[in-house]
N, C-alpha and C positions, 0 to 999 in steps of 0.2 A: 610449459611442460610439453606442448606439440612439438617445439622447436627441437629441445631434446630428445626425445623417442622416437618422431616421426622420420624430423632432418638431419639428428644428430649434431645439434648445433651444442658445444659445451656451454658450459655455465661462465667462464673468463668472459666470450666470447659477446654474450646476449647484449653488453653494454655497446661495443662497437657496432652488434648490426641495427640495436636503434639508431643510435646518432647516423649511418648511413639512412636510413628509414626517414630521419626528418631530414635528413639535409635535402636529399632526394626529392619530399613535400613542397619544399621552399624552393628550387632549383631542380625543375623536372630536366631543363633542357641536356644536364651529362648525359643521361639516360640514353640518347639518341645518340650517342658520338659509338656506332658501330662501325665496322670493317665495312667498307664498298662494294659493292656488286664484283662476282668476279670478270662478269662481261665490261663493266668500267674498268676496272685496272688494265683489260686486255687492250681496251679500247686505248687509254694512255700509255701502254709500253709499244704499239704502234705507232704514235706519232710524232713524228721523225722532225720538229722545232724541240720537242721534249728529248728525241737522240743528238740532236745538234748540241743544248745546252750539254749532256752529260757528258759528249766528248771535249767541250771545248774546258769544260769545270774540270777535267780529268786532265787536261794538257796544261792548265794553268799553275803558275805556283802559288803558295798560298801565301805569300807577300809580293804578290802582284798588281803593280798600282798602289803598293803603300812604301813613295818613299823614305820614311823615315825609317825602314826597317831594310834599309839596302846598302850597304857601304858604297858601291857600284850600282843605281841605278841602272835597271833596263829599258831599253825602248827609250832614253830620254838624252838627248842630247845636250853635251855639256864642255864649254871649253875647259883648259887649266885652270883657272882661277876661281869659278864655278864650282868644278870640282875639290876641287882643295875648299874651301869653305864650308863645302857638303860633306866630309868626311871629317872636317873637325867637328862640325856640328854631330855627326853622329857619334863621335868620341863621346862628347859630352851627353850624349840622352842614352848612348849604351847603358843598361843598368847592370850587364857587367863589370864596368868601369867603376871606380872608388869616385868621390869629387874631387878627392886630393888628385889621383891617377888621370882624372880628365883633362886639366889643366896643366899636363906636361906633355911632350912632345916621346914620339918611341926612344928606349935608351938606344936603338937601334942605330937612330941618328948623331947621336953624341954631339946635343947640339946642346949650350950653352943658356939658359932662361932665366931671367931676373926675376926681380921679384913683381913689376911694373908690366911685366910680358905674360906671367901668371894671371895677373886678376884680370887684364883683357882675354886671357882665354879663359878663363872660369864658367862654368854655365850660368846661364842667365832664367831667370825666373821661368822664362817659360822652355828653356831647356829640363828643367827641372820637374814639371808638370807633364811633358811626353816622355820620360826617363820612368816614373811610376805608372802610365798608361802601356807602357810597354812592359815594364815588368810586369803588371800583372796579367797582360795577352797572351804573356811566353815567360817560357824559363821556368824555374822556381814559384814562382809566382803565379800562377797558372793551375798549380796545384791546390791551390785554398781552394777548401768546399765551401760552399755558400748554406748557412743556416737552414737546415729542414723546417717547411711551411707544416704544424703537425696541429690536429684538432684537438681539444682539448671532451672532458665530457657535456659539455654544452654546445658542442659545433663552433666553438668562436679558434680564432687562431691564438696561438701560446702566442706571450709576448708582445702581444696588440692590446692598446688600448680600447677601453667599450664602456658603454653606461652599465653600470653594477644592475640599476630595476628597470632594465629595459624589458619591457610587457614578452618579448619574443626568448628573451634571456631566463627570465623566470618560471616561463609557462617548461623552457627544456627544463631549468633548473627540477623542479616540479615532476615533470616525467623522467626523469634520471632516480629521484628517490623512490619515486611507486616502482617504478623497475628491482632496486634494490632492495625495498620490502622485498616484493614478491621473491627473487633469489634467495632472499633469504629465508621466507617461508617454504619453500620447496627444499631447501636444505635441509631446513630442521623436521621437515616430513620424511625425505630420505634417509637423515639419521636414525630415529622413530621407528622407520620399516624397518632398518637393517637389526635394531637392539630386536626387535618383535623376530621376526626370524633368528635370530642368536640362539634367541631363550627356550624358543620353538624348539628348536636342534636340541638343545641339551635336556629339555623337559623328555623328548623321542629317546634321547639315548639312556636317559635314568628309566625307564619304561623297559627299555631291552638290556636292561642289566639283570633282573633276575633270573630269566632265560637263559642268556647268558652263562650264569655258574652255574646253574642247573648242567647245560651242555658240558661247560668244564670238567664237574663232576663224574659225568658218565663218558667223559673221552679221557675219564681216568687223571686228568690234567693234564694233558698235551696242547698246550697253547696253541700250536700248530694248527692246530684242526677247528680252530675259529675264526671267521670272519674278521675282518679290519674291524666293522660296524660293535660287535661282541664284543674283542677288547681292546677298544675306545671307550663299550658304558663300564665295563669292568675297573677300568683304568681312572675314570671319573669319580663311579660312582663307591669303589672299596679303599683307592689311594689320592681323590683328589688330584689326579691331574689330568690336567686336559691336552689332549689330544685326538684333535679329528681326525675321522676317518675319511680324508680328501683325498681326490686320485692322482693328488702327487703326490701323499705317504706312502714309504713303502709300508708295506706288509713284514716287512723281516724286522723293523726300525718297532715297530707295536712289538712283535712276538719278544723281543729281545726285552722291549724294555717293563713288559707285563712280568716275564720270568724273574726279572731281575727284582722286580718288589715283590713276589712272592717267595722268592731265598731271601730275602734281607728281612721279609715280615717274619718266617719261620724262620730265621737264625734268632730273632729277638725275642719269641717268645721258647725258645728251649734255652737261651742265658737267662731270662726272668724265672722258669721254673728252677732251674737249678742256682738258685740265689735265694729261691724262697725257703723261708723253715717249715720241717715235718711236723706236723701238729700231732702225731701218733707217738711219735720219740720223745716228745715234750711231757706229753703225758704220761708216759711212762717213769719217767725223770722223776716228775714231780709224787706218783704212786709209792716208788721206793724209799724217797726221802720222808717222807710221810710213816712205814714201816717202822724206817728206822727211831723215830721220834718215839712213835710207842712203844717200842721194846726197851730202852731207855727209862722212860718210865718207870713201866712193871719193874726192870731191875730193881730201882731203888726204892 
């Protein structure tokens, strides 16, 4: 409960900062992995073996020293024969190249290949093996993300095998569900609050409803001239509907819609009286038929 009120830490949240909490216990040493003094880093951007490196890492290419990623080697001395051997060989571990397209020569040259002249150039096993080391260094290939390392709620890594009742496993296991109680008792206590205050409000506003029409009466009935708070208990407490008086209602959205069930409640009750029968006309009705019974009578 501190974490939320105090630090504002949410309730998602509370499970990740344990498992930070124990990992932390067991492995204090990350803790220490701060940013450096700033008089060290100043220290290091002055020293001029560390400017040497950056210039010469800056001048280099970055397949420097790695023949197999050079059609034309630099720096490396090489006769014709040499060379030609080294540029078929990189034919063949290009992993641009097809393996079908390795084993033929450019159509460039229009040169003639058998079938016997093929499998001599074809790659060779371990042509094959530098041909998927390089495509995965570069190219396409280069672009595979490598599987995210992610904890799971017991600090172990997804994916990794582990002993199920290992003493270290069980005891998170263990403080992960007393964590989850308690979230959840604090839930169903925030629920709780919030229903107690609901009922609060509305008990307050059944309370200022009589008041209410009272005022209504003597302001002649000009909705107008009461309060949001007024008719909101009006509104609850004579037609059952709820609507609070929060201050992002407007005040015209009440007045409108109070008038409007008090024309709908007086249209309905002067169509019920004039549907009703006169009990006075009935009466009457029945006195004269009555009359005439007896004079009938006496005639005969």
């Amino acid at each position: 409960r501190e974490l939320q009120t105090e630090l504002n830490v949410s309730f998602k949240d509370m499970q990740n900062l344990r498992l930070c909490y124990e990992v932390a216990k067991d492995n204090p040493c990350h803790l220490e992995m701060v940013a450096p003094l700033p008089a060290r880093i100043e220290a290091a951007r002055e020293n001029p073996e560390l400017e040497a490196a950056q210039e010469a890492a800056a001048n280099k290419s970055v397949s420097d020293g790695l023949v197999s990623y050079q059609l034309k080697p630099k720096g490396k001395k090489m006769n014709n024969i040499e060379l030609f051997h080294h540029m078929c060989d990189f034919r063949a571990r290009d992993p641009n190249i097809s393996k079908e397209e390795a084993a033929d020569p450019s159509p460039f040259l229009d040169c003639a290949v058998s079938k016997e002249q093929r499998m001599m150039m074809a790659p060779t096993p371990s042509d094959l093996s530098r041909r998927e080391i390089m495509k995965a260094a570069g190219g396409t290939g280069a672009s595979q993300k490598l599987a995210k390392r992610k904890l799971d709620m017991f600090a172990s890594i997804k994916s990794h095998s582990g002993v199920a009742n290992d003493p270290k496993r069980l005891k998170r296991m263990q403080s992960q569900l007393e964590m989850a109680a308690s979230l959840a008792e604090i839930s169903r206590l925030d629920a709780d609050q919030k229903a107690r205050q609901k009922k609060d409000a509305a008990n307050a506003v059944r309370d200022l409803a009589p008041k209410a029409k009272e005022k209504l009466v003597e302001k002649n009935g000009d909705v107008g001239k009461l309060s949001k708070k007024e008719i909101s208990a009006i509104l609850l407490v004579e037609y059952a509907i709820d609507m609070p008086a929060t201050s992002n209602t407007k005040k015209g959205v009440l007045v409108k819609k109070l008038q409007d069930e008090i024309s709908n409640r007086s249209e309905a009750s002067s169509a019920a009286a004039a549907s009703a029968p006169r009990p006075a006309e009935s009466q009457g009705n029945d006195s004269d038929c009555e009359d005439d019974e007896m004079q009938e009578e006496e005639s005969s």
